[in-house]
C-alpha atoms as one frame of an Amber mdcrd trajectory, in Angstrom:
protein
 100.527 113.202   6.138 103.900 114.087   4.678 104.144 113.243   0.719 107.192
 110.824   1.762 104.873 108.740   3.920 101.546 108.511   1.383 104.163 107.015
  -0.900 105.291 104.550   1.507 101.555 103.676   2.165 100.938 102.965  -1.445
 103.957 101.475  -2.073 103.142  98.706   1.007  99.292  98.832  -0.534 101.468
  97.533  -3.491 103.354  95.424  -2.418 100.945  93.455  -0.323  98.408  93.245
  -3.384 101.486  91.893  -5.629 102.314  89.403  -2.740  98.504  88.622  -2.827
  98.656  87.692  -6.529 101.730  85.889  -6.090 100.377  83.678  -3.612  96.954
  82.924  -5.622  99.356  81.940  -8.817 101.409  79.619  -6.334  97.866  77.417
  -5.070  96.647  77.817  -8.211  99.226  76.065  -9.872  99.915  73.647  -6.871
  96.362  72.505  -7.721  96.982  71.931 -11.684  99.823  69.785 -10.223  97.294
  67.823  -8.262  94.820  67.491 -10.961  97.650  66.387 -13.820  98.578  63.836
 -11.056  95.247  62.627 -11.115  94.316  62.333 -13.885  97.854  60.690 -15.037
  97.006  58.257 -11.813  93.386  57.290 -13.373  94.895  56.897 -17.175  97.717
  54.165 -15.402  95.303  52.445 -13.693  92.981  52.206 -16.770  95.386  51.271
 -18.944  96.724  48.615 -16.731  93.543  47.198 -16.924  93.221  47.408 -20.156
  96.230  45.706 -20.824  95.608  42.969 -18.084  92.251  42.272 -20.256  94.051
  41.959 -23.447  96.793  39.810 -21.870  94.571  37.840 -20.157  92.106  37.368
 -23.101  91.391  33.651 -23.822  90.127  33.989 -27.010  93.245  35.225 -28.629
  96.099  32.550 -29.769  98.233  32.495 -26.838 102.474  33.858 -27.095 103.739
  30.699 -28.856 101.397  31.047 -31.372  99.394  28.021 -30.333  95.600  28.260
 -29.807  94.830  28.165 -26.506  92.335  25.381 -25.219  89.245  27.466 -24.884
  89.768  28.373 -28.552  90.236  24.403 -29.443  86.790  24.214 -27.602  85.316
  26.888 -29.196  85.905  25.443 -32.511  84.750  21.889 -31.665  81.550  23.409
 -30.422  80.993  25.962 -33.496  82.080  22.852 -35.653  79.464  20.615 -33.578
  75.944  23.232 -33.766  77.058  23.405 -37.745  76.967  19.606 -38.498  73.640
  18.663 -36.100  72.015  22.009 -36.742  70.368  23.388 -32.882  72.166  20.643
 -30.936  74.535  21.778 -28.480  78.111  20.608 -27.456  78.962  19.895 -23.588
  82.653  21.321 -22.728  82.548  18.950 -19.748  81.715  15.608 -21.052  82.867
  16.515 -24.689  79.738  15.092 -25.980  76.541  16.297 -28.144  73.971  17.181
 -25.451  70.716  17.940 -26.179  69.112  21.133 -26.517
């Protein structure tokens, strides 16, 4: 083998092995794209929920500033157990019931 053609040989050896490399960097970092999309995907959906919660939270007072009715309840009934001591306050029938 001529000394021409073992540097040919090694130069192809080295150029394959750099195309190699080249090609494990591209999946590599077509997978960090996958796994950033992910993982931007789960923190959406999470925080959509969490801000679905919050905006659908009854005990809160409502946009207008009013309280909303659950928290008119809630008061009547914490109001109610603090004057008759264990009795308890029926949301349906708005009366005392008894424990």
């Amino acid at each position: 083998m001529s000394p021409i053609d073992r540097d040919r040989a090694r130069d192809k050896r080295r150029y394959e092995k750099h195309q190699t490399k080249l090609d494990m960097r591209a999946v590599e970092s077509r997978r960090n794209k996958q796994v950033l999309g992910i993982v931007l995907a789960m923190l959406l959906v999470i925080g959509g929920l969490v801000g679905v919660s919050l905006a659908a939270n009854t005990d809160k007072i409502s946009a207008r500033g009013h309280p909303t009715p659950h928290n008119a309840w809630a008061r009547e009934r914490r109001a109610a157990r603090s004057r008759s001591g264990t009795q308890r306050y029926c949301r349906t029938t708005g009366a005392a019931a008894s424990a």
